[in-house]
MIRO-977921 format. One line per field, with one value per residue (C-alpha): chain; x negated, y negated, z negated; residue in one letter. Coordinates in Angstrom, 3 decimals. Example, Ala and Ser with C-alpha at 12.3 -4.5 7.8 and 13.67 -1.06 7.14 Angstrom:
<rs>
chain = [A,A] .
x = [-12.300,-13.670] .
y = [4.500,1.060] .
z = [-7.800,-7.140] .
resn = [a,s] .
</rs>
This chain:
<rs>
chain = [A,A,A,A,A,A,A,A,A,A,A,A,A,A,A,A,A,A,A,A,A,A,A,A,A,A,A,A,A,A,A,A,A,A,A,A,A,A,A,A,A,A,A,A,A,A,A,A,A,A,A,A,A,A,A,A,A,A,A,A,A,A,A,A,A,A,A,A,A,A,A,A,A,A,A,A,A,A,A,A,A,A,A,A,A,A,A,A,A,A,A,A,A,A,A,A,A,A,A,A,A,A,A,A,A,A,A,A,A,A,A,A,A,A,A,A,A,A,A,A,A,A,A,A,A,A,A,A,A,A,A,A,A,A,A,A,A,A,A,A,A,A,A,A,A,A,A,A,A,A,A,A,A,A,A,A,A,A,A,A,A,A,A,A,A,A,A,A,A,A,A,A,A,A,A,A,A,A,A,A,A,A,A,A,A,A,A,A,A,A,A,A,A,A,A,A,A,A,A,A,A,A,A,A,A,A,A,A,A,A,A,A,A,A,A,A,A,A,A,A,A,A,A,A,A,A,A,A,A,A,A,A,A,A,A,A,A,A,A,A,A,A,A,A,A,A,A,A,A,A,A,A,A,A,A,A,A,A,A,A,A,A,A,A,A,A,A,A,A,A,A,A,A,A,A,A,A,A,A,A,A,A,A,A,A,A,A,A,A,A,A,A,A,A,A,A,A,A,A,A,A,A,A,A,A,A,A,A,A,A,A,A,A,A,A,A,A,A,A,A,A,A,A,A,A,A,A,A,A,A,A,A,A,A,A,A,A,A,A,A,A,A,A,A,A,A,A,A,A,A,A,A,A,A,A,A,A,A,A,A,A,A,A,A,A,A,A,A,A,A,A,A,A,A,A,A,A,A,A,A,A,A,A,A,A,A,A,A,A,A,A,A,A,A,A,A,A,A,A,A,A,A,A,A,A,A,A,A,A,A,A,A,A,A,A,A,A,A,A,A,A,A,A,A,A,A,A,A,A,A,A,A,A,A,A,A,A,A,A,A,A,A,A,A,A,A,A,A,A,A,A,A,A,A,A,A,A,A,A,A,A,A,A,A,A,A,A,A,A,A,A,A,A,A,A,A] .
x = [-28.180,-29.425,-29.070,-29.032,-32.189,-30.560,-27.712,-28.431,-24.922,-24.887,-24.982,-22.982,-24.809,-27.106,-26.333,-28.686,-26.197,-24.534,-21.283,-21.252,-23.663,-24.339,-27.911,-29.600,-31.744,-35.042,-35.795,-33.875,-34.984,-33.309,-33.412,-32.826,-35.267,-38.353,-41.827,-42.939,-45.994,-44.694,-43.644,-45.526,-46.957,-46.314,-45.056,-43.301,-41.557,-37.720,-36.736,-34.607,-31.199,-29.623,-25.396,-26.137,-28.945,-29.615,-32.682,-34.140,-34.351,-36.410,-38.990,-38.474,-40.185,-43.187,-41.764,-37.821,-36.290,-35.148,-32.784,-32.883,-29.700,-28.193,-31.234,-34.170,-37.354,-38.131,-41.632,-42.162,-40.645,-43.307,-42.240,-44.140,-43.052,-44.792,-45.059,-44.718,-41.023,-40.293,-40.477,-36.868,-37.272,-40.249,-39.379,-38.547,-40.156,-38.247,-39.411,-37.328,-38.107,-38.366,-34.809,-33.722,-35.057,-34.504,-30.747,-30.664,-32.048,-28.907,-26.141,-26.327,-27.303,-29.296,-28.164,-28.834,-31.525,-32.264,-36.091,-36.516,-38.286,-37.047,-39.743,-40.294,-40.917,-37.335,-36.185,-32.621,-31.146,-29.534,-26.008,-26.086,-23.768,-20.593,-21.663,-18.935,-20.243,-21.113,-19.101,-21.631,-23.376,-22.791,-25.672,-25.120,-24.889,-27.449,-27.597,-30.714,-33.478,-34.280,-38.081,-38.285,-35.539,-37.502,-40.961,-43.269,-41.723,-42.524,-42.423,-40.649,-40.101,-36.781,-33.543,-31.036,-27.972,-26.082,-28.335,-27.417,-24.308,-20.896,-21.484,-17.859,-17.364,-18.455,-16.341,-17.103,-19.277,-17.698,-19.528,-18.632,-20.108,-20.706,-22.506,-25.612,-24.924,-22.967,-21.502,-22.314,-18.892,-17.930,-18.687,-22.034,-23.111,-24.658,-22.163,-23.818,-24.670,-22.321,-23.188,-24.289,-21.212,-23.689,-23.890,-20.020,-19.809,-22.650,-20.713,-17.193,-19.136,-20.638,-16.960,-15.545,-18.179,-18.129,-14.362,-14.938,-17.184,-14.421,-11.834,-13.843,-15.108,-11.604,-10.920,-13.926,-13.070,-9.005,-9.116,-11.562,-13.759,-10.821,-8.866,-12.387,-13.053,-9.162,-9.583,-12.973,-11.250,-8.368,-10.793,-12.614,-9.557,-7.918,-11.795,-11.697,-7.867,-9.204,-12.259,-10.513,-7.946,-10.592,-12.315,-8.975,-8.389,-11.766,-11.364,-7.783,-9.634,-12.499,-10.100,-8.369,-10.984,-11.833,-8.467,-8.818,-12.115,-11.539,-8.275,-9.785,-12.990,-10.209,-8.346,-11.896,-12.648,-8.959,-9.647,-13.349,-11.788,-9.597,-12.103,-14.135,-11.101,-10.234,-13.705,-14.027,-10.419,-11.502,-14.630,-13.014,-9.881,-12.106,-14.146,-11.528,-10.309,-13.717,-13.513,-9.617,-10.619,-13.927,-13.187,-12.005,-8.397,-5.584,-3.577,-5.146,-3.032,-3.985,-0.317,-0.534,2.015,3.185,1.110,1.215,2.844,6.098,6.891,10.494,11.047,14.914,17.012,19.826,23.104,22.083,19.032,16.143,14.801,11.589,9.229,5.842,4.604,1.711,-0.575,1.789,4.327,7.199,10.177,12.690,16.158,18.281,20.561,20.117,21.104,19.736,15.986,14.908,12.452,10.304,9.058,6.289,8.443,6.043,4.065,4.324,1.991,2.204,-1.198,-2.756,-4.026,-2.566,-3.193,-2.325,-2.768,0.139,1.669,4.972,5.857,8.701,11.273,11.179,9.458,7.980,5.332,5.357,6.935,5.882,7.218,10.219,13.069,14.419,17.495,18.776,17.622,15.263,11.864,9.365,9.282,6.273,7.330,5.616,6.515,4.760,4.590,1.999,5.058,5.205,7.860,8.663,11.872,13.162,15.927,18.271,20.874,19.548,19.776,18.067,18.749,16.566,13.046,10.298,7.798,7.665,4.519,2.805,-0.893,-2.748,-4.796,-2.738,-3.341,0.255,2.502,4.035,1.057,-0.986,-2.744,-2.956,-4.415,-2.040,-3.045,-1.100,-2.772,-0.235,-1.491,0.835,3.378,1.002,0.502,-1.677,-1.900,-4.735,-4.135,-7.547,-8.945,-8.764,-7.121,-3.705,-1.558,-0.078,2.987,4.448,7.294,8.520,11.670,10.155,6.415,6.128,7.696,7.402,5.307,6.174,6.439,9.478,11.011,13.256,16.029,16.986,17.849,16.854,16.078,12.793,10.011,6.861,4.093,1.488,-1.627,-4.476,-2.219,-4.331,-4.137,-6.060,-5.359,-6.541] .
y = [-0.987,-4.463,-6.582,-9.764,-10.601,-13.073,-10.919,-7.207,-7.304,-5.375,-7.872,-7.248,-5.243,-7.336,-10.591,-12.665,-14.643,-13.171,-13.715,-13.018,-15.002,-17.626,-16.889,-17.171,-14.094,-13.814,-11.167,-9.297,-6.167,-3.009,-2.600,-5.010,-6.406,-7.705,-7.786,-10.811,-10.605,-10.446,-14.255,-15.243,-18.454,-18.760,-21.535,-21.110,-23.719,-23.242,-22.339,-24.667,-24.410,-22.259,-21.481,-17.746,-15.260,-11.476,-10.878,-7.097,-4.265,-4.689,-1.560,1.092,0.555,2.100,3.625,3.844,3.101,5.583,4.877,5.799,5.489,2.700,0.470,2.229,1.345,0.573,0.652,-2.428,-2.702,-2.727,-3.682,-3.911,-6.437,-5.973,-9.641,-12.753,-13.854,-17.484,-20.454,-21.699,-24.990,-26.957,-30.302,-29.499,-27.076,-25.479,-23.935,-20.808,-18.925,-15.365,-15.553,-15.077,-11.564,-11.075,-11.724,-7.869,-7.661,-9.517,-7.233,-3.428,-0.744,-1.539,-1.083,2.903,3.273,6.026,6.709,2.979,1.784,-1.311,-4.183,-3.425,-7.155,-7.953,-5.430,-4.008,-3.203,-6.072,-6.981,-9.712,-13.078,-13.686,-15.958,-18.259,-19.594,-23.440,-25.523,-26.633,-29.232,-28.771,-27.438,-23.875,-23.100,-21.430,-20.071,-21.739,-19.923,-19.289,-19.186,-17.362,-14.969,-13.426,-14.910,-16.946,-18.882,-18.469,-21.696,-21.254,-23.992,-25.450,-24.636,-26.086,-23.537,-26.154,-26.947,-23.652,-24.563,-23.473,-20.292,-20.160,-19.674,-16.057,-13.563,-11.095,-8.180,-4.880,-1.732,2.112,4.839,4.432,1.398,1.867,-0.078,1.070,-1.383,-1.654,-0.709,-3.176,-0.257,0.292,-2.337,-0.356,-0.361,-2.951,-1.058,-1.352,-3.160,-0.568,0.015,0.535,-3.223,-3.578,-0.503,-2.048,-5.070,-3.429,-1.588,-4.926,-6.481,-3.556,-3.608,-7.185,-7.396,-3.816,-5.921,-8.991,-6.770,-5.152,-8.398,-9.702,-6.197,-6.837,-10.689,-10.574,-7.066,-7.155,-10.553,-12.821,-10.499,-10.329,-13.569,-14.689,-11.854,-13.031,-16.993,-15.339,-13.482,-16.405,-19.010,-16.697,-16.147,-20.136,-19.882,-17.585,-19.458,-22.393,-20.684,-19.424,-22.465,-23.895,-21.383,-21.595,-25.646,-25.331,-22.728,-25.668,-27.858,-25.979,-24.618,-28.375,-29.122,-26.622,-27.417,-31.296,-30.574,-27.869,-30.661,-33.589,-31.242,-30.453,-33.787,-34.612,-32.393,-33.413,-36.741,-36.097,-34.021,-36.758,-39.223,-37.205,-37.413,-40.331,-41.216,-38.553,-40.194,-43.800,-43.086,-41.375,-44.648,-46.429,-44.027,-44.899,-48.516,-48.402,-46.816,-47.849,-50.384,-50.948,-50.484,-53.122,-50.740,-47.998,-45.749,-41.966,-41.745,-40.120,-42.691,-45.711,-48.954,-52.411,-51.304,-50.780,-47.545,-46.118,-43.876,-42.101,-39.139,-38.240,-36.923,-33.109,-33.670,-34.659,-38.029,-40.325,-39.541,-38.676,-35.701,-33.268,-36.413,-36.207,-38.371,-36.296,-36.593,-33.851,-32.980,-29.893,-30.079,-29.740,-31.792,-34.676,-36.408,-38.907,-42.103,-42.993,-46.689,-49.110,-51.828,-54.545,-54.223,-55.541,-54.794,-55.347,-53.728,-51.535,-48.231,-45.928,-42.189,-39.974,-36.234,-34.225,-30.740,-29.148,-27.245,-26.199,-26.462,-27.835,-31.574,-34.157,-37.298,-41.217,-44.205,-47.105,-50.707,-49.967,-52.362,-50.485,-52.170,-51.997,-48.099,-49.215,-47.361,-45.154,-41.581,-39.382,-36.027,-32.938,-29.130,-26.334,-24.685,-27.344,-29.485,-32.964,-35.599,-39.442,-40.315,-43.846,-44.774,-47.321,-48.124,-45.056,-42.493,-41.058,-42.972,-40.263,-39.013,-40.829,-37.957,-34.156,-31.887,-28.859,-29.031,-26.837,-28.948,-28.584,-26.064,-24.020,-22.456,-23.745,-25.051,-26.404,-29.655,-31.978,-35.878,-37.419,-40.730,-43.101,-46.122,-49.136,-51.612,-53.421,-51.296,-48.050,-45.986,-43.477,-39.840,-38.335,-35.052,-34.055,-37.040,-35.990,-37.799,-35.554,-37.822,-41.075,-43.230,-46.510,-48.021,-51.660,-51.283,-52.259,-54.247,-54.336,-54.336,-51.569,-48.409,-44.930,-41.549,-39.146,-35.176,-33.834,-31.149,-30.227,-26.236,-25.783,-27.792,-29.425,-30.674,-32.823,-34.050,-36.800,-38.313,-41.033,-43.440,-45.748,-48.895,-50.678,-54.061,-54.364] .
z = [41.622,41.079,37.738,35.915,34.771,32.235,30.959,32.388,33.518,37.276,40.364,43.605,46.267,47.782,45.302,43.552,41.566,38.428,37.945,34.431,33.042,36.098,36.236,39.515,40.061,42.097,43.535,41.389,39.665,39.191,35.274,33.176,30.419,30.601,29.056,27.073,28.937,32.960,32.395,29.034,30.786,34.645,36.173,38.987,41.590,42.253,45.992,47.977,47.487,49.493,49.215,48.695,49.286,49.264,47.998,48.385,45.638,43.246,43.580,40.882,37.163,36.272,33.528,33.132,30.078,27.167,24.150,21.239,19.853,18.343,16.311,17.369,17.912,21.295,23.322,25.849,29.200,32.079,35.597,38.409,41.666,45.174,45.480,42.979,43.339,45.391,43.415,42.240,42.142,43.768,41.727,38.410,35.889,33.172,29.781,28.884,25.697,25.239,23.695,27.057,27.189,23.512,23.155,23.269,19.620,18.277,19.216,17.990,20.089,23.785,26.628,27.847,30.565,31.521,30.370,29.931,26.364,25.204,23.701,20.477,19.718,19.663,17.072,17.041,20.845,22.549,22.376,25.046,24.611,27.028,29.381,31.331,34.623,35.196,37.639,40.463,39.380,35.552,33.563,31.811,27.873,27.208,23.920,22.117,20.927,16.957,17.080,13.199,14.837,17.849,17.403,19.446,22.673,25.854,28.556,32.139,34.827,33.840,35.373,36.589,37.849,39.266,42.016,43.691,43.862,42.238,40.498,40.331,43.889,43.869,43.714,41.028,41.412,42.483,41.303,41.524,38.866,35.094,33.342,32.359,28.965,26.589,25.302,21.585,19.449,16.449,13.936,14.905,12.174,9.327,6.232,3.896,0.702,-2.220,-5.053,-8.376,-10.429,-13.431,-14.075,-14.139,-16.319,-18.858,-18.893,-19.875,-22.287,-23.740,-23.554,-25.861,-28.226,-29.258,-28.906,-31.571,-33.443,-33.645,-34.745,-37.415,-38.403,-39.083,-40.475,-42.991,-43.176,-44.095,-45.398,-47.642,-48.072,-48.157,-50.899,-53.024,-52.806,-53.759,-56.522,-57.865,-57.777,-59.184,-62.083,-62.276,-63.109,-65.675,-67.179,-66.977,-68.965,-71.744,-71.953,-72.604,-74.470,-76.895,-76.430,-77.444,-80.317,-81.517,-81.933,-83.399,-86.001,-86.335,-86.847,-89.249,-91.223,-91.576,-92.453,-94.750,-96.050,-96.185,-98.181,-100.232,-100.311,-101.072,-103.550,-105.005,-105.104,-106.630,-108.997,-109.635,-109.813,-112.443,-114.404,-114.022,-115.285,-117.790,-119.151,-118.524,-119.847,-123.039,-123.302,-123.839,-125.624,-128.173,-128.000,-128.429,-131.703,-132.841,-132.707,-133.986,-136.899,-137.563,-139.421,-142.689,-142.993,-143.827,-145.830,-147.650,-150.171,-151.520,-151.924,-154.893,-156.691,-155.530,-154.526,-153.440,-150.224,-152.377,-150.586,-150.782,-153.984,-153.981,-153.811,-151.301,-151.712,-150.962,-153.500,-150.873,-150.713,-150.686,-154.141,-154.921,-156.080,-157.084,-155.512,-152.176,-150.757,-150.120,-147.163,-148.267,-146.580,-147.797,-145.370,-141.029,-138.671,-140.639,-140.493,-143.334,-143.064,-145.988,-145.272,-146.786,-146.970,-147.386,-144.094,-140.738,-137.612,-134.093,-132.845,-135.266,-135.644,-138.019,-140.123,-142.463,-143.115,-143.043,-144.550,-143.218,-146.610,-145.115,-142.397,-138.915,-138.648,-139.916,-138.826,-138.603,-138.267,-136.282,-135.276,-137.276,-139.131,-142.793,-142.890,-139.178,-138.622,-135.335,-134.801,-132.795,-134.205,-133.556,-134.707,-134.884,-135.455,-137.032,-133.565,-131.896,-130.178,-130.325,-128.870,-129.753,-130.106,-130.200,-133.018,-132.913,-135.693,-137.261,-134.697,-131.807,-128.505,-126.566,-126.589,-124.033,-124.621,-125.257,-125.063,-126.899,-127.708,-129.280,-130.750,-133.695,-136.413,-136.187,-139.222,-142.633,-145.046,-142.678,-143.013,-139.469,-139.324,-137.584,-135.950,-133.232,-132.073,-130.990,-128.268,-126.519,-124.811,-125.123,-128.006,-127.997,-129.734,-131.645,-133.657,-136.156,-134.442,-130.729,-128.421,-126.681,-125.281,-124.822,-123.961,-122.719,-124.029,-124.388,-126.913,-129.664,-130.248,-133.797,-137.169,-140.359,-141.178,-142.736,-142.822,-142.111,-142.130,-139.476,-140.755,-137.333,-138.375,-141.808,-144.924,-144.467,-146.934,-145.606,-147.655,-146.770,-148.077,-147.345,-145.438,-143.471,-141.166,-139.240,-137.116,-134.064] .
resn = [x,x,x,x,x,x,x,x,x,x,x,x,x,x,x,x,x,x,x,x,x,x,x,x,x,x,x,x,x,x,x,x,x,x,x,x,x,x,x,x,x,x,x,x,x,x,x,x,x,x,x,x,x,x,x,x,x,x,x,x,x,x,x,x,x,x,x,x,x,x,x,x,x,x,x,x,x,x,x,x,x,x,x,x,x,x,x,x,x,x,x,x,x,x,x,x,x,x,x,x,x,x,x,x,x,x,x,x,x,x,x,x,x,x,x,x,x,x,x,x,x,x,x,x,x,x,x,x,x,x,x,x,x,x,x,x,x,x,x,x,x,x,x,x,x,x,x,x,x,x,x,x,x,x,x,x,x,x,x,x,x,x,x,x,x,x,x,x,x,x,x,x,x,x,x,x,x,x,x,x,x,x,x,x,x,x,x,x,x,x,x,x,x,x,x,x,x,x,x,x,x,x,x,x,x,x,x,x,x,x,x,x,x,x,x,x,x,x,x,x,x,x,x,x,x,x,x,x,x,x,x,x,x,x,x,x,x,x,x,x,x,x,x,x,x,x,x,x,x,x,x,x,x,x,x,x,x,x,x,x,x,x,x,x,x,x,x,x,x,x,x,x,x,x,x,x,x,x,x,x,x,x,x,x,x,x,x,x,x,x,x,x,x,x,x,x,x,x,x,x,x,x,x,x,x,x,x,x,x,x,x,x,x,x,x,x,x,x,x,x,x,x,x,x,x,x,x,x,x,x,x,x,x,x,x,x,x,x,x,x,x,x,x,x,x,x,x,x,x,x,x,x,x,x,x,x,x,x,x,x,x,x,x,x,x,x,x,x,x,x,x,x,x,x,x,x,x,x,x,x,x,x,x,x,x,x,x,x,x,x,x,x,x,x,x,x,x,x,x,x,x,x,x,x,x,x,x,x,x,x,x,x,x,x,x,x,x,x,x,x,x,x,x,x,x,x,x,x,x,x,x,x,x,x,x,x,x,x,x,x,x,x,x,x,x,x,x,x,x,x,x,x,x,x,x,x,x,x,x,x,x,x,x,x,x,x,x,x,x,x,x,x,x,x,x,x] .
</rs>
């Protein structure tokens, strides 16, 4: 059996040209395949063209080839001709690289010769290309070469199938009995190796851990951060309310206590104010009963009898009246409800000072009389009772219109028999009150601004009997 030299494909008995791959053969061989080496670097001419020729068997190999199997290693191909083949071509050259041999290594599993070693310098076994025959004339496709593929390239004359005529023209090759390829299967390809799961796994792993960690971490965050931090504002504000609530308080209470303080401080003051005017108000009206008095008087009578002062000497109806007696001037009333004046009807002072000591013998009242008129029953009437009260009463048309002053002092020595110096000072519309020469009280009245001076008793519940002595008075 003869065969293709270019493809390996089987030629027709006694054929040169292949049909499969439209390859014009030499002298063709019996195998298939080729060592690098038989046509590394020859140069050979091409024969004249010719229509067809039958070219003789090849001898046998050497050595016959053996497979392996499908992608073994295979040893090189030897073949061994009688005689150089005839040129091709005497006019043109052609290079053709050792891909033409090593097609084989690109298809699977080689072709299956018996005790045949294929090159081991094309790898794999070959899996030869399809080839479609040229039209005459037409040049073929040959499949080009990749030198990093299948190594160093080997140079051939050049040629041209077309000037052999149609390769189409041939009928195809008839052959009896089994292949010797075996034709390489689609699932001879090694199963490329799957890629390690591990990584894929690690990676899920890493996914559902840090989607864990988010989780927890908003967990942590809205569960317990975000509530301890609102808590800890809340805390804080109402710490920030009672602060200034006490804050608050404790100002109010500051400004309270100084409320209080300044008050008690102005009351204090008030009071130290009035101490202090009082004092000072003590401390000149008894001045000023110093100067009143320090003089020497206008009108000056022991009252032990009667003087130039002409003072009123008489009895009433119910046996009272105006007299001296036992060195006193007496004002007597047996009967209540009545009070008797006892003038010195020749004087006559608008501002003046005046004094006299006085004894309540018995009854309810007695004291002086100032600014008043005899005939038409008008005066000021300081009275004073044995129980340390005092009032002045103002009469008109001999009664009492009202009283403009009532007071207790105790000042006053208290109880029938007791001896008091009386003295009133009269300065414009204020008269003031001295009992045993200390100032108690004053008053301000306008109803009357001068006129007569005298003494008087005051029967207001029982029969009363006053006696005076060392009348004085003084002009200011």
């Amino acid at each position: 059996m003869q065969y293709c030299i270019n493809c390996g494909q089987p030629l027709r008995p006694g054929a040169s040209f292949c049909t499969n791959c439209g390859y014009q053969n030499p002298g063709t061989p019996s195998t298939p395949g080729f060592s690098s080496n038989d046509y590394s670097a020859q140069t050979v001419a091409s024969p004249p063209p010719v229509a067809q020729q039958d070219f003789p068997a090849p001898p046998p190999l050497s050595q016959p080839p053996s497979s392996q199997g499908s992608g073994a290693n295979h040893q090189p191909l030897h073949e061994t001709y009688s005689t150089i083949p005839a040129p091709i071509d005497s006019n043109q050259a052609y290079q053709e690289t050792a891909s033409s041999y090593a097609t084989e290594a690109a298809y699977g599993s080689s072709p299956n010769y018996p005790n045949v070693q294929a090159p081991n310098q094309f790898g794999s076994a070959a899996n030869y290309p399809q080839q479609t025959p040229n039209h005459p004339g037409s040049a073929a496709n040959y499949p080009q070469p990749t030198p990093s593929q299948f190594g160093p390239v080997a140079s051939y004359p050049h040629h041209t199938p077309g000037q052999f005529g149609s390769a189409a023209n041939y009928p195809p090759q008839q052959f009896s009995g089994s292949s010797p390829y075996n034709a390489p299967s689609q699932g001879s390809f090694p199963t490329p190796p799957q890629p390690p799961k591990k990584k894929r796994t690690a990676l899920i792993a890493i996914s559902a851990a840090l989607a864990l960690l988010l989780i927890l971490g908003a967990i942590v965050t809205f569960g317990v951060i975000i509530p301890n931090q609102v808590q800890a504002d809340q805390t804080a504000t109402a710490q920030k309310t009672v602060t200034a609530q006490n804050q608050a308080t404790g100002t109010a209470n500051a400004q309270v206590t100084g409320t209080s303080v300044a008050q008690a401080h102005a009351t204090s003051t008030a009071q130290a104010q009035a101490t202090a005017n009082a004092v000072a108000t003590q401390t000149t009206l008894q001045s000023l009963y110093t100067q009143a008095t320090g003089g020497k008087p206008v009108l000056s009578s022991p009252l032990a009898a009667n003087d130039s002062a002409n003072w009123n000497v008489g009895k009433t109806n119910d046996g009272g009246g105006c007299n001296f007696s036992d060195g006193q001037y007496h004002s007597t009333l047996n009967k209540e409800k009545y009070f008797l004046t006892c003038y010195a009807q020749k004087t006559d002072y608008a501002n003046f000072a005046i004094e006299v000591e006085m004894t309540i013998v018995k009854g309810d009242a007695g004291g002086l009389v100032l600014r008043g008129d005899a005939k038409g029953g008008n005066a000021y009437l300081f009275s004073f009772k044995s129980d340390g009260t005092y009032a002045v009463h103002v009469e008109k048309n001999s009664s009492f219109k009202g009283s403009i002053l009532t007071n207790h002092t105790d000042m006053m020595r208290t109880g029938s028999g007791e001896t008091n110096t009386i003295t009133v000072i009269a300065q414009g519309d204020t008269m003031y009150l001295y009992i045993n020469k200390r100032y108690v009280d004053s008053v301000v009245d306008s109803t009357y601004s001068s006129g007569q001076v005298g003494v008087f008793c005051d029967a207001e519940s029982q029969p009363t009997d006053v006696a005076f002595k060392n009348f004085k008075v003084w002009n200011l």
